[in-house]
FIVOFI-680686 format. One line per field, with one value per residue (C-alpha): residue number from 1; residue in three letters; x, y negated, z. Coordinates in steps of 0.25 Angstrom, whole numbers. Layout:
# FIVOFI-680686
k: c(NUM|...)
r: c(ALA|...)
u: c(X|...)
v: c(Y|...)
w: c(Z|...)
***
This chain:
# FIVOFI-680686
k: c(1|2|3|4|5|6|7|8|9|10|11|12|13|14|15|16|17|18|19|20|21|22|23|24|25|26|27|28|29|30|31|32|33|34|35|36|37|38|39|40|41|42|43|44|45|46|47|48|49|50|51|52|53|54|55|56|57|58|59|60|61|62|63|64|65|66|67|68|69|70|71|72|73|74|75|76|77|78|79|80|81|82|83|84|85|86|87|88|89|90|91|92|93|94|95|96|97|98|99|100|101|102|103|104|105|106|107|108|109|110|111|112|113|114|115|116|117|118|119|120|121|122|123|124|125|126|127|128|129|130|131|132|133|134|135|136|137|138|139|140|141|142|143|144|145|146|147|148|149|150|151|152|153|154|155|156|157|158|159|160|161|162|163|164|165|166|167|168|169|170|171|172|173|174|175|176|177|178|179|180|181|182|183|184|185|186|187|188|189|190|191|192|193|194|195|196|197|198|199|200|201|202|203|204|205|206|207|208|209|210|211|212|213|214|215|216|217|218|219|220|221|222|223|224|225|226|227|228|229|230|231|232|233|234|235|236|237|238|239|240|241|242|243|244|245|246|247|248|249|250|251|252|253|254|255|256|257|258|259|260|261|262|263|264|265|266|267|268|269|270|271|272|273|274|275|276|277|278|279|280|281|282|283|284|285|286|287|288|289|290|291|292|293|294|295|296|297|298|299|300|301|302|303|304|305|306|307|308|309|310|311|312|313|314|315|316|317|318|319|320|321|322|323|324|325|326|327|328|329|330|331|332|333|334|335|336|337|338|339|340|341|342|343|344|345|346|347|348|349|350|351|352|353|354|355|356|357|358|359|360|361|362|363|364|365|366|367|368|369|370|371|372|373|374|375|376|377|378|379|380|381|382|383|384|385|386|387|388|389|390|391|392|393|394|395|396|397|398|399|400|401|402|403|404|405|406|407|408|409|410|411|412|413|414|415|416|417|418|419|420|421|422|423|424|425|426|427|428|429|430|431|432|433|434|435|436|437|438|439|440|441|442|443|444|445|446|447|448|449|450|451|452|453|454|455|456|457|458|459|460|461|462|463|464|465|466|467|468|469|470|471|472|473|474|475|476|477|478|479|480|481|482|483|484|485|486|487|488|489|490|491|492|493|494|495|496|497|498|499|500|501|502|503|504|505|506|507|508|509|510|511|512|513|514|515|516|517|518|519|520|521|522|523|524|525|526|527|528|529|530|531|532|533|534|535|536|537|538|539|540|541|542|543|544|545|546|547|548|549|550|551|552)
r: c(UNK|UNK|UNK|UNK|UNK|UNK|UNK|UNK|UNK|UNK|UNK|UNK|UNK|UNK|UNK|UNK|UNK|UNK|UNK|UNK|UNK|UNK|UNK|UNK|UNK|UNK|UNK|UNK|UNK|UNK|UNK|UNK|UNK|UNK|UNK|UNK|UNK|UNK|UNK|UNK|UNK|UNK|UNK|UNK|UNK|UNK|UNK|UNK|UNK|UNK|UNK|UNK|UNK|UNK|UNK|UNK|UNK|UNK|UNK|UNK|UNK|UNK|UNK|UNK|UNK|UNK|UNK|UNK|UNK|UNK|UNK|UNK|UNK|UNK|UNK|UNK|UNK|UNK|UNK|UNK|UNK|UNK|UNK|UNK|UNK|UNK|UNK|UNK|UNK|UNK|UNK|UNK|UNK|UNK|UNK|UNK|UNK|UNK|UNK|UNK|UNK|UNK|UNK|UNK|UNK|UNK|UNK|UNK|UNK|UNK|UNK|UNK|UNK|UNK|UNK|UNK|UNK|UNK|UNK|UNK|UNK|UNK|UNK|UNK|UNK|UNK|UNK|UNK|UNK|UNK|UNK|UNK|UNK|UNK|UNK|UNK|UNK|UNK|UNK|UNK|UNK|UNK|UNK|UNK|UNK|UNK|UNK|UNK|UNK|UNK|UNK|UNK|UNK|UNK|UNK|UNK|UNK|UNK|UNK|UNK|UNK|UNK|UNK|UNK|UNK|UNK|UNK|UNK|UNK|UNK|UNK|UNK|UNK|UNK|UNK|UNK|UNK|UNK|UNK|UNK|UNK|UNK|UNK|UNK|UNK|UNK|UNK|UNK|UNK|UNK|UNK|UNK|UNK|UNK|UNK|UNK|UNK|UNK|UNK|UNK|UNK|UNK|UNK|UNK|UNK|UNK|UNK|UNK|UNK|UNK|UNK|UNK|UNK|UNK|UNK|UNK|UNK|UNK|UNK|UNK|UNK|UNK|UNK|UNK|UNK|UNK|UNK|UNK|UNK|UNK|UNK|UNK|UNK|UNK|UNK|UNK|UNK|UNK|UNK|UNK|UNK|UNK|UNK|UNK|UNK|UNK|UNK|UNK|UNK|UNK|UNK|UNK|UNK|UNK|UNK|UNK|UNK|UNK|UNK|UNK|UNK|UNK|UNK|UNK|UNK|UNK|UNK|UNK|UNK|UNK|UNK|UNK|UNK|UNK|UNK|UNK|UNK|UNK|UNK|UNK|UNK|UNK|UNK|UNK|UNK|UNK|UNK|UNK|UNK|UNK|UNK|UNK|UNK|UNK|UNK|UNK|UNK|UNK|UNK|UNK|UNK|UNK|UNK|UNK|UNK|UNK|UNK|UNK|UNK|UNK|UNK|UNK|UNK|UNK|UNK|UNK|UNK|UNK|UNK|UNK|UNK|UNK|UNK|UNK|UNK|UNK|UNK|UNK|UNK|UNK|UNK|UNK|UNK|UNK|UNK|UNK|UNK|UNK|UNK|UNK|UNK|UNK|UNK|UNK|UNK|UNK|UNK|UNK|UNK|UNK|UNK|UNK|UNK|UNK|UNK|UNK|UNK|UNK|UNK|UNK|UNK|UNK|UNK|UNK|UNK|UNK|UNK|UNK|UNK|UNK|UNK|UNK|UNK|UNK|UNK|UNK|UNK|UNK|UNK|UNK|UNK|UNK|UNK|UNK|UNK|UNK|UNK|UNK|UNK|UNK|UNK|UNK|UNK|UNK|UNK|UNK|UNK|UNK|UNK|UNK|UNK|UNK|UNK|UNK|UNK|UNK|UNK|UNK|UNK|UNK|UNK|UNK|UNK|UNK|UNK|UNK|UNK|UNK|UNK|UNK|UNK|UNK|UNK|UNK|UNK|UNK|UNK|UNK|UNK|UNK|UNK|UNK|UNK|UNK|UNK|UNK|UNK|UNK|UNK|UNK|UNK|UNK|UNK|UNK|UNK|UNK|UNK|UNK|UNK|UNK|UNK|UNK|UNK|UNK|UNK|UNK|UNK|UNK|UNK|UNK|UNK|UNK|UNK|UNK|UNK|UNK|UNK|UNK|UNK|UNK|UNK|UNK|UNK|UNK|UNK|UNK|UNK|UNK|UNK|UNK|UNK|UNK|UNK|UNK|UNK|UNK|UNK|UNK|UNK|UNK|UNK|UNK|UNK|UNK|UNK|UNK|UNK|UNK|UNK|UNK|UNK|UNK|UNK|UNK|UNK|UNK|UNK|UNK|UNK|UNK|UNK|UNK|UNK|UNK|UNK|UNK|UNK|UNK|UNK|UNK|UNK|UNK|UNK|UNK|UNK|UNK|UNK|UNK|UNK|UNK|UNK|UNK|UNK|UNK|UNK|UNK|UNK|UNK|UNK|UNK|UNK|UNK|UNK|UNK|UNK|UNK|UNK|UNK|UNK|UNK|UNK|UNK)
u: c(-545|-550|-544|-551|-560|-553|-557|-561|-559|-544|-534|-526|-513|-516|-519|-532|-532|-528|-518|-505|-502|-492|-485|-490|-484|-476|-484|-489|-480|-466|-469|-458|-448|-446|-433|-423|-424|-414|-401|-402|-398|-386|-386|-373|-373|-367|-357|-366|-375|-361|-359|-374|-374|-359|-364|-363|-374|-369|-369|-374|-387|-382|-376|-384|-374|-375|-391|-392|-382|-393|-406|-399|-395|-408|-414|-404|-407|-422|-421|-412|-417|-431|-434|-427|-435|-448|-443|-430|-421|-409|-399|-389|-398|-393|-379|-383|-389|-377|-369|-377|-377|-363|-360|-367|-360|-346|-349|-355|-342|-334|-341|-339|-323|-326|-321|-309|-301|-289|-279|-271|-261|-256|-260|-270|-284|-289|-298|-309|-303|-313|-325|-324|-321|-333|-343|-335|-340|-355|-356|-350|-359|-371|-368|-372|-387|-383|-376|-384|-397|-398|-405|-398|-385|-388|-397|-385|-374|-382|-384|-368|-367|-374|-368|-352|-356|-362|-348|-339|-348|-343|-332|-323|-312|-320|-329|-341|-337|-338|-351|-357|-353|-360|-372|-372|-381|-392|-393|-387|-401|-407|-398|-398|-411|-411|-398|-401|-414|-408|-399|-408|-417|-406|-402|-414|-418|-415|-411|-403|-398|-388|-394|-406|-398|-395|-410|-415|-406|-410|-425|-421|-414|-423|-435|-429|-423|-439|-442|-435|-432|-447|-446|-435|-440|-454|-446|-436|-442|-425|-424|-439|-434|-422|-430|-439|-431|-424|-440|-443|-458|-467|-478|-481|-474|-461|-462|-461|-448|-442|-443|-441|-428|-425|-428|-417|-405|-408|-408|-396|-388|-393|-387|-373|-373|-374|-364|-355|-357|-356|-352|-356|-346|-344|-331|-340|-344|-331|-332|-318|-306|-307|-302|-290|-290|-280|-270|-276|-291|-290|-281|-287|-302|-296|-285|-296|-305|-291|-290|-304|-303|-289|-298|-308|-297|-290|-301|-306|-291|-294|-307|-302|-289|-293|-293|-306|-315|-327|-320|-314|-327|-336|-337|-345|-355|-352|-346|-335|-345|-355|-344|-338|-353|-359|-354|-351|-361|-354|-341|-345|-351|-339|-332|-341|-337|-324|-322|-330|-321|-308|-315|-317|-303|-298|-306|-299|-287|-275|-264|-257|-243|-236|-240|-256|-255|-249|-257|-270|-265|-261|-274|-282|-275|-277|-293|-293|-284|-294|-306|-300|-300|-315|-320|-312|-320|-333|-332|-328|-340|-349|-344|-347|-358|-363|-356|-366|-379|-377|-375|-386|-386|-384|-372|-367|-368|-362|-350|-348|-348|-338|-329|-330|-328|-315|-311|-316|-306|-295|-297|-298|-285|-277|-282|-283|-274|-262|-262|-270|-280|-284|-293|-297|-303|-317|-317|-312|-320|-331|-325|-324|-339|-342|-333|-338|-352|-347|-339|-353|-361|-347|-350|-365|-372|-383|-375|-366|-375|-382|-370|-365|-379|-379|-366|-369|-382|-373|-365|-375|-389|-394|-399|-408|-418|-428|-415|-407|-422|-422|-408|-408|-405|-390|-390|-397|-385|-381|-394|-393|-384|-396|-402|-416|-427|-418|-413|-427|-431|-420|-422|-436|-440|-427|-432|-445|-439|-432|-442|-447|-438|-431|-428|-415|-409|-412|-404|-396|-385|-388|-402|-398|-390|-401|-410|-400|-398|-414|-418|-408|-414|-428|-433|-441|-454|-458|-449|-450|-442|-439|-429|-416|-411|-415|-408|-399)
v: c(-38|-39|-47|-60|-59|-64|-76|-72|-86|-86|-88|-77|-74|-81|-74|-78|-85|-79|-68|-70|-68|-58|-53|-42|-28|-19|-13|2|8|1|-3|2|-6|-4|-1|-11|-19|-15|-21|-31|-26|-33|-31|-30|-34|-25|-29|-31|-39|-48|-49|-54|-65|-71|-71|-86|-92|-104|-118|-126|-121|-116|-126|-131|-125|-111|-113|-117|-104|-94|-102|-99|-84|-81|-87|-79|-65|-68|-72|-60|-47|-51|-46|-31|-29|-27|-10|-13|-13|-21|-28|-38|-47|-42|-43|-59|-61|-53|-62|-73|-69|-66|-81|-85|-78|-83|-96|-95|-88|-98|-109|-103|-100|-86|-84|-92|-92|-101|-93|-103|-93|-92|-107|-102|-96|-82|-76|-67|-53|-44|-53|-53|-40|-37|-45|-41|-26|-32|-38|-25|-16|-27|-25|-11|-17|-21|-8|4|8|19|11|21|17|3|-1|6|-3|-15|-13|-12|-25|-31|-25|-28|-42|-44|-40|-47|-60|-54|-48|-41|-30|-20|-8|-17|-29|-24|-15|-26|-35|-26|-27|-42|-48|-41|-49|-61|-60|-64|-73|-82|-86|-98|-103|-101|-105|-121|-119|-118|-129|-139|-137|-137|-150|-163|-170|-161|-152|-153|-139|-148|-152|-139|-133|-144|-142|-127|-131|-139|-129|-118|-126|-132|-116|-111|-121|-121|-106|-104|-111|-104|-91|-93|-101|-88|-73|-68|-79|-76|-61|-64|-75|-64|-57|-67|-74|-67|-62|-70|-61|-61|-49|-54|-67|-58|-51|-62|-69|-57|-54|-70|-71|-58|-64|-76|-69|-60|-73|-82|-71|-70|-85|-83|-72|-81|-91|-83|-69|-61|-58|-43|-42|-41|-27|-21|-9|-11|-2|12|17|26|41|50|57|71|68|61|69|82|80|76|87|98|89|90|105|107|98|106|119|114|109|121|128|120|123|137|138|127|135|149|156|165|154|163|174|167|161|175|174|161|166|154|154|142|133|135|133|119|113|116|106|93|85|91|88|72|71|77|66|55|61|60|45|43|52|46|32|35|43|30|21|30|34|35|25|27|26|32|45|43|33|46|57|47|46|60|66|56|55|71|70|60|68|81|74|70|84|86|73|80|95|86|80|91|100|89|86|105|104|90|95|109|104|90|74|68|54|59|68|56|49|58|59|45|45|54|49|36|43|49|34|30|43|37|24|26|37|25|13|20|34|28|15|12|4|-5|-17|-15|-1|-3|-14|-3|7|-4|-8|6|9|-4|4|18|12|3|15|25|12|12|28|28|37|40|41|49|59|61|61|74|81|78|85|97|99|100|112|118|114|109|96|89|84|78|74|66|57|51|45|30|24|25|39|37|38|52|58|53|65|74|82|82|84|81|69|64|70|64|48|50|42|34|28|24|18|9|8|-9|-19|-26|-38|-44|-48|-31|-27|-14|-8|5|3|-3|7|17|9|9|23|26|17|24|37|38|48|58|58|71|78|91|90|103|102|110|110|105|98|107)
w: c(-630|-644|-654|-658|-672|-683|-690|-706|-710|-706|-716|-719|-715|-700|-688|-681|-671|-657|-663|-668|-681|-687|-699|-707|-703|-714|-725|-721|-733|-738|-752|-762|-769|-782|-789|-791|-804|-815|-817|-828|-842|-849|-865|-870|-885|-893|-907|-915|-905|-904|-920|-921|-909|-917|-930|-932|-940|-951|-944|-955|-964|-977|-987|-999|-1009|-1004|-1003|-1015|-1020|-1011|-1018|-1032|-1028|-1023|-1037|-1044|-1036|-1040|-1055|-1055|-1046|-1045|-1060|-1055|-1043|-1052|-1057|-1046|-1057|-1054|-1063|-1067|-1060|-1047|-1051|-1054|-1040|-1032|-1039|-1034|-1020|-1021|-1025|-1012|-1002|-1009|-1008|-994|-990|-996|-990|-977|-979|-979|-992|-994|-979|-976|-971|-959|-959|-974|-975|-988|-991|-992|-1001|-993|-1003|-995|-998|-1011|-1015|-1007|-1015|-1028|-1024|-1021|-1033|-1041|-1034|-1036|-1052|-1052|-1054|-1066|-1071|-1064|-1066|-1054|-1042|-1031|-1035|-1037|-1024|-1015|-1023|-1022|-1007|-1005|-1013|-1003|-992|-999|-1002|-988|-982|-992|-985|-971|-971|-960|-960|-949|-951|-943|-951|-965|-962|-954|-966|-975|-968|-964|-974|-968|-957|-961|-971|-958|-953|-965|-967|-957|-962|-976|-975|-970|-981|-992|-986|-984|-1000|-1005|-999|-1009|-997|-990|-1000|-1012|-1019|-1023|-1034|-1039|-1037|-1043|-1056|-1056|-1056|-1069|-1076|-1074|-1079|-1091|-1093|-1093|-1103|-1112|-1110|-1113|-1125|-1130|-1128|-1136|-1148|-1149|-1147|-1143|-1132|-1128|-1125|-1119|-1109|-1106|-1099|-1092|-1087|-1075|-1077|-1069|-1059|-1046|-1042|-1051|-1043|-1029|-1035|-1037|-1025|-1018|-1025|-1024|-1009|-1008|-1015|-1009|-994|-998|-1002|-989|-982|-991|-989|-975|-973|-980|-970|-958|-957|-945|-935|-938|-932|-919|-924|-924|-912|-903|-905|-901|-888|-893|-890|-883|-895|-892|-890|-905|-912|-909|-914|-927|-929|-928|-939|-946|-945|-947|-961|-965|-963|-973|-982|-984|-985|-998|-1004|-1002|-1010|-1019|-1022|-1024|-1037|-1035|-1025|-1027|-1018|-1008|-1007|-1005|-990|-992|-1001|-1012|-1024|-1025|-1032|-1023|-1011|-1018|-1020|-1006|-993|-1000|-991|-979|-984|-987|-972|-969|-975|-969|-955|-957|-960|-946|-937|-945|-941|-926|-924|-929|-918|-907|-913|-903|-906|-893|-902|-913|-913|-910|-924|-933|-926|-930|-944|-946|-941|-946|-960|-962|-959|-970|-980|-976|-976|-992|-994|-989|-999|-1011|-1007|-1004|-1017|-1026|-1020|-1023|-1038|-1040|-1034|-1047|-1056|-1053|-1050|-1057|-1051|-1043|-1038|-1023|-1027|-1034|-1022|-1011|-1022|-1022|-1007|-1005|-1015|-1006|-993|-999|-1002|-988|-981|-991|-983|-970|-972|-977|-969|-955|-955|-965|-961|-948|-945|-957|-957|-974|-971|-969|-981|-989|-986|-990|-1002|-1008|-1004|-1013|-1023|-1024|-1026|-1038|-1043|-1042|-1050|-1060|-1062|-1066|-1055|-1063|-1078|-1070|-1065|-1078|-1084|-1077|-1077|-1090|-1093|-1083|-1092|-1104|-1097|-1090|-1097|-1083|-1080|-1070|-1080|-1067|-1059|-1072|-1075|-1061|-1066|-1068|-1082|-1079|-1083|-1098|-1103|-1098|-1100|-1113|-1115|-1113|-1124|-1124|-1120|-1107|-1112|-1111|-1099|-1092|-1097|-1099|-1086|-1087|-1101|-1094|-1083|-1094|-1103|-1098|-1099|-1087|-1084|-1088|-1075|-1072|-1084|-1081|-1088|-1085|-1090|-1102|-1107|-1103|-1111|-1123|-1124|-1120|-1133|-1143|-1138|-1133|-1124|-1129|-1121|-1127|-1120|-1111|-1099|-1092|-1080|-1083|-1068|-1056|-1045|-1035)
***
């Protein structure tokens, strides 16, 4: 029996007629599955995650008062470092606009209660010590525009101005707290443009605001100022010069300088203003205690770094103490001065090292009782009293190898940063070895950073390291003729000492650089004294120069 033909016109899916219909059958091949989806991923935020998400912005737009204080800052940082970006020579002018910006992150502070805090306790107030010492050092460090002529020294110690005055804003006790501090009015930069940008709207409005007044009084002034100024200065030819140098010159490309320099200030004080008003939650940052270790798996690893540091000591004595130093130092193949000037950046990186076990044998220091707390002290305060010994070998190897190849500005520099890495063992033997855990520690350790670079301003790198080299050439009758004439006009006074033709050969590019004028919100003291002394004794530009030495 044959099966009955099937009709084309059927809809699918039915069976035709006279045959049952039924399901498909199984696929030939099982088709594969594929693997299980993944598990979904969970972010866990991290600290700093945490710290950005609590940073509470300012409910209210900035007040009128304090826009107006940012608007006149920012007029101020343009009047005053837009004339030294045209040769980057900066000047008083700076001092003038860090003072500015200073005034406006008080008086944010102060309107937040940041500066002045009622203690319910005492029943009184408290004066914020730490902040003001804080923008004391960034104001100082600020100054040494005004007083130095060397760009390297003087970018570096402007850069810690900011960085000391955006932590005085801050504050904090912890080691997260005052780095992050430090580095806080970078993104508070960003941060405060919405809110300041409402701000200055609001006081700028004559319905809204109450700086409209004061804008409007400055418009007066300042017009009435140029005309008669102008008047002044063609009737008298003194005035006219002393004007000339307060008129900014007018040009496309001085107009860009100020505004650019303008729209800086104006930013760093926005951001002052809003630090002031709401610091970040740094405390956040601040990793957890330290899981403490067993006595013997802590105290060992630093008795052998003791050992090893008393071997090194005693060592030093020896060669430092012996009569004939030469023999005793035969099997090395050096003599003693050879021996004392070679290892110093070992030793400072040595040193460096240090400070960073000292700080994690600290985070899991046993303190199980009595005796785990002196066995830490013990151990610990001898690593600081060696590592002593190490900066005192350090420093004295560097200061024979200067004193026989001469003073250079990086020489200068690692010196100085020893010295300071000694100041910072000093510390941290007092704070955590003698007397335990300490809360001023990393504030100090700040503070006497601010300090050792407004010490190296007080000591005139650059007159210092002509000074010497001019004092090694008048004992030995060598001198780094090409290396002394890339100095800045803060050593014109030393190589003035010179006897020619080197005298001429070493300020022979300084006087050129001096030779135009400047405008009088970049007057220098170091430059002005260079100019001083360059105009009672030209150069001679006739001179031979022939290099006595050259650089080791």
């Amino acid at each position: 029996m044959t099966n009955p033909p099937q009709d084309p016109s059927a809809p699918r899916g039915k069976a035709p007629a006279g045959r049952a219909w039924s399901a498909p059958g199984p696929a030939p091949h099982p088709v594969p599955r594929g693997y299980p989806p993944p598990p979904p991923v969970v972010y866990t935020p991290t600290k700093l995650d945490k710290a950005i998400a609590a940073w509470k912005r300012p409910a209210l737009p900035m007040a009128p008062a304090l826009a107006a204080g940012t608007a006149i800052a920012g007029l101020i940082g343009a009047v005053a470092v837009g004339p030294s970006l045209r040769d980057g020579r900066f000047g008083v002018g700076v001092v003038i606009t860090a003072a500015a910006v200073a005034y406006v992150a008080g008086a944010s502070a102060w309107s937040a209660g940041r500066l002045v805090r009622r203690s319910p306790r005492k029943g009184g107030s408290r004066f914020n010590r730490t902040g003001a010492v804080f923008v004391l050092l960034a104001l100082c460090l600020s100054a040494t525009a005004a007083v130095r002529a060397a760009e390297w020294i003087v970018v570096p110690a402007l850069l810690l101005a900011v960085a000391a005055g955006s932590y005085a804003v801050c504050g904090g006790r912890s080691w997260a707290e005052v780095l992050g501090g430090g580095l806080a009015v970078g993104p508070a930069a960003g941060y405060t443009l919405p809110w300041s940008a409402r701000g200055l709207y609001r006081a700028g409005s004559p319905r809204r605001g109450n700086a409209w007044p004061v804008i409007r009084t400055g418009l007066i002034v300042a017009a009435l100022v140029a005309v008669f100024g102008g008047l002044f200065a063609g009737a008298d030819a003194a005035f006219g010069n002393l004007a000339a140098g307060l008129v900014p010159d007018i040009s496309p490309a001085s107009v860009f300088r100020y505004v650019f320099a303008g729209a800086a200030t104006l930013l760093l004080a926005c951001a002052a203003a809003y630090l002031g008003q709401a610091p970040p939650p740094l405390r956040l940052l601040t990793p957890e205690p330290g899981k403490p270790a067993g006595r013997w798996s802590w105290a060992v690893p630093i008795a052998a770094l003791n050992l090893l540091f008393l071997v090194f000591s005693a060592i030093q004595a020896r060669v430092f103490l012996a009569d004939d130093k030469d023999a005793l130092l035969r099997s090395t193949g050096l003599t003693y001065a050879e021996y004392a000037r070679q290892g110093f950046f070992q030793l400072v990186v040595v040193t460096v090292l240090v400070l960073a076990v000292v700080a994690v044998a600290m985070r899991y220091a046993p303190a199980a009782g009595r005796a785990d707390r002196v066995a830490v002290r013990a151990l610990l305060g001898l690593l600081c009293a060696l590592t002593l010994v190490v900066v005192a070998v350090a420093l004295r190897r560097l200061y024979l190898y200067e004193e026989t190849f001469g003073w250079t500005r990086l020489r200068l520099w690692v010196h100085a940063f020893e010295l300071w890495l000694g100041g910072v063992v000093v510390l941290v033997a007092v704070a955590g070895v003698v007397r335990g855990r300490v809360a001023w520690l990393p504030r100090a350790v700040a503070a006497t950073g601010a300090a050792a670079m407004i010490s190296l301003v007080a000591v005139d790198p650059d007159g210092f390291i002509a000074d010497r080299n001019v004092d090694r050439y008048a004992e030995t009758g060598k001198v780094d003729v090409s290396y002394l004439r890339n100095l800045s006009a803060d050593a014109v006074p030393a190589l003035d000492r010179l006897p020619e033709p080197q005298r001429s050969c070493a300020l022979r590019a300084i006087a050129a650089d001096l030779a135009e004028d400047e405008p009088a919100m970049a007057a220098n003291y170091g430059r002005s004294r260079a100019r001083e002394i360059l105009e009672r004794r030209p150069v001679d530009d006739n001179a031979t120069c022939v290099n006595s030495s050259y650089p080791q």
